[in-house]
C-alpha positions as a Markdown table, in Angstrom:
| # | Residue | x | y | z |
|---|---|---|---|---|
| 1 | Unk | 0.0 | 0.0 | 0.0 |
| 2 | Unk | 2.6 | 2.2 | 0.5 |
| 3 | Unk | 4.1 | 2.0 | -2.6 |
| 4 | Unk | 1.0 | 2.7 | -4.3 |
| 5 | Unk | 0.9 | 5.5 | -2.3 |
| 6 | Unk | 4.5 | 6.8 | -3.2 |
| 7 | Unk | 3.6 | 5.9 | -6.9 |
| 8 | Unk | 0.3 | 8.1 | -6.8 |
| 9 | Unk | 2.7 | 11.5 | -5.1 |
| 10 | Unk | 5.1 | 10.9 | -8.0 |
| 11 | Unk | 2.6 | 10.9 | -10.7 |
| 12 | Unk | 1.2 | 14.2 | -9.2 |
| 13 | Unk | 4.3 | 15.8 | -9.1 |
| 14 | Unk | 4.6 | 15.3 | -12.4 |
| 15 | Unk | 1.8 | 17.2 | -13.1 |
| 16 | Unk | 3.6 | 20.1 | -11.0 |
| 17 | Unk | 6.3 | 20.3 | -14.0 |
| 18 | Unk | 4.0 | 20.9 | -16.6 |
| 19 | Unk | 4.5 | 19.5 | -20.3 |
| 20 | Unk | 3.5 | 15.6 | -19.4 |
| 21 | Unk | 2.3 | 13.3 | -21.9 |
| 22 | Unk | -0.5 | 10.6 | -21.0 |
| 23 | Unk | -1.2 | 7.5 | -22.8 |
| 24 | Unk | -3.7 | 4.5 | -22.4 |
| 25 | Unk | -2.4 | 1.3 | -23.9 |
| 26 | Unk | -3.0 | -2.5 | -23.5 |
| 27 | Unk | -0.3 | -5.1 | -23.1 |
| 28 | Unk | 0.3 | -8.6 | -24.5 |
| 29 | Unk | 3.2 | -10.6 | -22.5 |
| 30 | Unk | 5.0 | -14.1 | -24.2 |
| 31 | Unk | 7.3 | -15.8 | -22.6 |
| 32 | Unk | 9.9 | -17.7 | -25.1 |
| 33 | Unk | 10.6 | -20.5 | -22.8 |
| 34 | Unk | 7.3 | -22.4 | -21.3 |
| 35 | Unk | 7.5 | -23.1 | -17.9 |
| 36 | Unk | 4.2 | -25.4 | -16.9 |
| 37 | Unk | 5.1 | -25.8 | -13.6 |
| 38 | Unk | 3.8 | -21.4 | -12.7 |
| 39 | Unk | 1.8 | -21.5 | -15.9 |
| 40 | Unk | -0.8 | -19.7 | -14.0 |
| 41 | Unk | 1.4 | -16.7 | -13.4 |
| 42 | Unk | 2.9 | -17.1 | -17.0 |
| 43 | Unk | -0.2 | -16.2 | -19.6 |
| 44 | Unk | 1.0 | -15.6 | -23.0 |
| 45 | Unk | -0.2 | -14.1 | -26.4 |
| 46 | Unk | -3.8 | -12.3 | -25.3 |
| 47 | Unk | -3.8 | -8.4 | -24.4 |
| 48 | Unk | -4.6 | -9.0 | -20.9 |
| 49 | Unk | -3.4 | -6.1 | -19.2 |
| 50 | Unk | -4.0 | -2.5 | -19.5 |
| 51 | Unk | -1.4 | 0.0 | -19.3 |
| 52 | Unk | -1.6 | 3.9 | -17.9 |
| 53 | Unk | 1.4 | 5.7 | -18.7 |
| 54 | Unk | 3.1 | 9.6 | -18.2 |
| 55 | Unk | 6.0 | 11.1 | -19.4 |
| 56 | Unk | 7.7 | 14.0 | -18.8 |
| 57 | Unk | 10.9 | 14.9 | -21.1 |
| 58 | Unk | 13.2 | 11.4 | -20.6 |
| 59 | Unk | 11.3 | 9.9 | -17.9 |
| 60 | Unk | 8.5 | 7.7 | -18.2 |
| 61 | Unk | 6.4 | 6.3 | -15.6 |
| 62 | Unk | 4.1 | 3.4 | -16.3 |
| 63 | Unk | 1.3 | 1.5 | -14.2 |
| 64 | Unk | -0.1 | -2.1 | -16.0 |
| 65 | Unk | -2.6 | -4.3 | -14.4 |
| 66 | Unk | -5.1 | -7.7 | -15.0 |
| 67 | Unk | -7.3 | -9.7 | -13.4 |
| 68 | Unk | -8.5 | -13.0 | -14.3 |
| 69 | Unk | -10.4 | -15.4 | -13.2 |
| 70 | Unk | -10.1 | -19.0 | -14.8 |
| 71 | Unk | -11.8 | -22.6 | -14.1 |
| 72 | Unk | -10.2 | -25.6 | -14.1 |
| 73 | Unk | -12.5 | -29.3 | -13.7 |
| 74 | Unk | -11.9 | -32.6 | -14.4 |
| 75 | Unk | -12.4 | -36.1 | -13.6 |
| 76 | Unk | -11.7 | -36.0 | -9.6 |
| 77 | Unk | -11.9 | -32.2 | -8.9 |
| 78 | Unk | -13.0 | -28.5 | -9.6 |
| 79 | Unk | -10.8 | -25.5 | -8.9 |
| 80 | Unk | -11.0 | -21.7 | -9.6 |
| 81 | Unk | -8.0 | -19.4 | -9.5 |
| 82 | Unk | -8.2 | -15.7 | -9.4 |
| 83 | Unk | -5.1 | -14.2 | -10.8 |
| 84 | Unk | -4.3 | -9.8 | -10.1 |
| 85 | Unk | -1.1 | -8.8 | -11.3 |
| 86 | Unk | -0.4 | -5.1 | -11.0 |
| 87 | Unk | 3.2 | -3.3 | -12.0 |
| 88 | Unk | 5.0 | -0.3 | -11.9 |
| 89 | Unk | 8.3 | 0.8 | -13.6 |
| 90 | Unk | 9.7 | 3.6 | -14.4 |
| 91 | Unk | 12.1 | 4.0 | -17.7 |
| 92 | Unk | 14.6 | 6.3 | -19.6 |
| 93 | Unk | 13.9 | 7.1 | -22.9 |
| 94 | Unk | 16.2 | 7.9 | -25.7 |
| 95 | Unk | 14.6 | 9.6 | -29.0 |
| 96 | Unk | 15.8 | 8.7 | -32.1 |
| 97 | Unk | 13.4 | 10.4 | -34.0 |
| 98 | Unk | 10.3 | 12.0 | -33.8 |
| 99 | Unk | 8.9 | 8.4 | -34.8 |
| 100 | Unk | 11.2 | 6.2 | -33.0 |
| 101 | Unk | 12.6 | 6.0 | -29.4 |
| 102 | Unk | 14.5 | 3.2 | -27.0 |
| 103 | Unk | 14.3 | 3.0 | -23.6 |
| 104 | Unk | 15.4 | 1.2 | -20.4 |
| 105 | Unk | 14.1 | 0.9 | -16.9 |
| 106 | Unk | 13.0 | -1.4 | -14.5 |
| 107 | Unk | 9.6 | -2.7 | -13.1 |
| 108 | Unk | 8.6 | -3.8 | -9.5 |
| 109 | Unk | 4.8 | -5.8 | -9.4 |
| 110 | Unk | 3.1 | -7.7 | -7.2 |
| 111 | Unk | 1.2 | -11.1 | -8.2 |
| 112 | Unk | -1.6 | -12.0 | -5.8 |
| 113 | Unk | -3.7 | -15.8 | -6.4 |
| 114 | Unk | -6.3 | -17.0 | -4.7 |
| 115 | Unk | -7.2 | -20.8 | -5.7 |
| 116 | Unk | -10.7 | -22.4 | -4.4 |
| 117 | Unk | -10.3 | -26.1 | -5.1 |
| 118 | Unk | -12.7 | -29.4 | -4.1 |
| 119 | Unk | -12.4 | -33.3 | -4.6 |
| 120 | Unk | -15.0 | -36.0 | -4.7 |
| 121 | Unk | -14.0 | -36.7 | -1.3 |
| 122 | Unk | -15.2 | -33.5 | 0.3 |
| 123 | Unk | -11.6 | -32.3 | 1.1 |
| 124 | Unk | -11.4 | -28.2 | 0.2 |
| 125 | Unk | -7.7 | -26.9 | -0.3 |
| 126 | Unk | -8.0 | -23.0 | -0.5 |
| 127 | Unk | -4.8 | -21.0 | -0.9 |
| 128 | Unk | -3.9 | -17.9 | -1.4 |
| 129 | Unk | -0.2 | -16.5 | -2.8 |
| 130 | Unk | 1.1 | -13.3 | -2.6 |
| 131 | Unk | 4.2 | -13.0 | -5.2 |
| 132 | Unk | 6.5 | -9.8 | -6.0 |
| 133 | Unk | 8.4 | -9.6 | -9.0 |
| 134 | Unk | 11.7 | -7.5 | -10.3 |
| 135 | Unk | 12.2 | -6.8 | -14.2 |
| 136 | Unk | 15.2 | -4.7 | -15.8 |
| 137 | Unk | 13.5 | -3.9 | -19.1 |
| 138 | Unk | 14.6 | -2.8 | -22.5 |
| 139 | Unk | 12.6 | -1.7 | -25.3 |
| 140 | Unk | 11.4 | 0.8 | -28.1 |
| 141 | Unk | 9.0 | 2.5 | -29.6 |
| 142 | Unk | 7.7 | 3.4 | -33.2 |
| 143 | Unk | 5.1 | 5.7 | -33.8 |
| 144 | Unk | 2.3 | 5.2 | -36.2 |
| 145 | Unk | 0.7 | 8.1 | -36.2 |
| 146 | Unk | 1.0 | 11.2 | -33.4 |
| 147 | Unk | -1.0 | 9.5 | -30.8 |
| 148 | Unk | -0.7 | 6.0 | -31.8 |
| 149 | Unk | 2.6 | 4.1 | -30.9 |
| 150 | Unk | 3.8 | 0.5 | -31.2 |
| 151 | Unk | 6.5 | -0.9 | -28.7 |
| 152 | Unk | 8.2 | -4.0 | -28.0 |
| 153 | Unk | 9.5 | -5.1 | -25.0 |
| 154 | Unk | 11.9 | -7.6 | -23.2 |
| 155 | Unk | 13.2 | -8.2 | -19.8 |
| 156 | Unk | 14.2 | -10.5 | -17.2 |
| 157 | Unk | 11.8 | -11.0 | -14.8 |
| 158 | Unk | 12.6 | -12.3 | -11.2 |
| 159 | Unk | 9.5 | -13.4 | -9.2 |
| 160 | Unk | 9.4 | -14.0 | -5.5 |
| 161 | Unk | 6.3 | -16.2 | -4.1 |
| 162 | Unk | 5.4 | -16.6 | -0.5 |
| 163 | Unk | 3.7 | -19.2 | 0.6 |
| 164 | Unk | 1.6 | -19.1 | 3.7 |
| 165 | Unk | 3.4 | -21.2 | 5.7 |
| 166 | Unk | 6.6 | -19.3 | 5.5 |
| 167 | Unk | 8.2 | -20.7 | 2.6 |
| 168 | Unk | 9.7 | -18.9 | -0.4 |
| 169 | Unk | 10.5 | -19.8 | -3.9 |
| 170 | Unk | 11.8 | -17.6 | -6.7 |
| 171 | Unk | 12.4 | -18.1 | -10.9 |
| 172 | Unk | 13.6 | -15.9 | -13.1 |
| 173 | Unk | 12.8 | -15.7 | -16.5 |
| 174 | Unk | 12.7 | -14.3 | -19.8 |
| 175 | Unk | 9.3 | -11.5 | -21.0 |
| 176 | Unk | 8.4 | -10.1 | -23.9 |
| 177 | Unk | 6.3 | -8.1 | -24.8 |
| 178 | Unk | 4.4 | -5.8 | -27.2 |
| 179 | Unk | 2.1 | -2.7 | -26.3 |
| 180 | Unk | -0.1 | -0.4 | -27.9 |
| 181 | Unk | -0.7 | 2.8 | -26.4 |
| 182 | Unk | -2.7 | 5.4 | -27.5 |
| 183 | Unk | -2.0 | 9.3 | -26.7 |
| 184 | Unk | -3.9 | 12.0 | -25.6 |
């Protein structure tokens, strides 16, 4: 919470300075290398997550976020997960050109999961995860048009997941992605 809140004073400040852009965008992730074993935390190819972002000169500031909710049933069980994932990073940019720009930063998120799962036997196994992540980023940008941009997107993304009885586990790996945002 209190990074939210720190994020929130930032973003405000911003509009202290004056000459900020804003942009709306949504998000698709892919990871090249599957990994089954957190497949629920690693969904690939749909735009899933939507994307807020502000810039002011160099420095970029952007917030992403999903929710989903998936089923799973078969033979012996039913389970529900309910997957947030919310991000924020902050990035250097480098212009090129009026149509093109790099840029590299980092993003901090947190993953939260709640599963709801029965058996035939009557057993219920309800858990709930709470996972933070860490991922140095590099990307670029090319615009379309003035308010319409393309970017793509890769970093290395370190996840930390706590589990409720005090255990930890991390796994790092590789994210790309591609966004479309859309200027105002």
């Amino acid at each position: 919470m209190k990074l939210i809140f720190i994020i929130i004073i930032i973003s405000m400040s911003f509009s202290i300075f004056g000459n900020n852009k804003y942009a709306f965008g949504l998000v698709s992730d892919y990871t090249p290398f599957e990994s089954t074993r957190h497949s629920s935390l690693v969904k690939d190819g749909s735009l899933d997550r939507l994307l807020f972002t502000i810039i002011n000169n160099n420095l970029k500031l952007e917030a992403q976020g999903m929710i989903s909710w998936e089923k799973e049933s078969d033979n012996n069980s039913d389970s529900s997960f309910l997957i947030g994932d919310i991000s924020f990073g902050a990035y250097i940019q480098n212009y090129l050109s009026r149509k093109f720009q790099l840029y590299y930063g980092a993003k901090l998120g947190f993953i939260f999961t709640t599963r709801d799962s029965s058996n035939n036997y009557g057993n219920n196994n309800d858990k709930d995860l709470l996972s933070y992540s860490f991922t140095p980023a590099f990307g670029s940008e090319y615009f379309i048009i003035p308010n319409l941009s393309l970017s793509a997107e890769i970093g290395l993304k370190l996840v930390i997941m706590d589990y409720e009885n005090d255990l930890s586990e991390y796994f790092v790996f590789t994210r790309a992605s591609l966004l479309i945002k859309w200027y105002l």
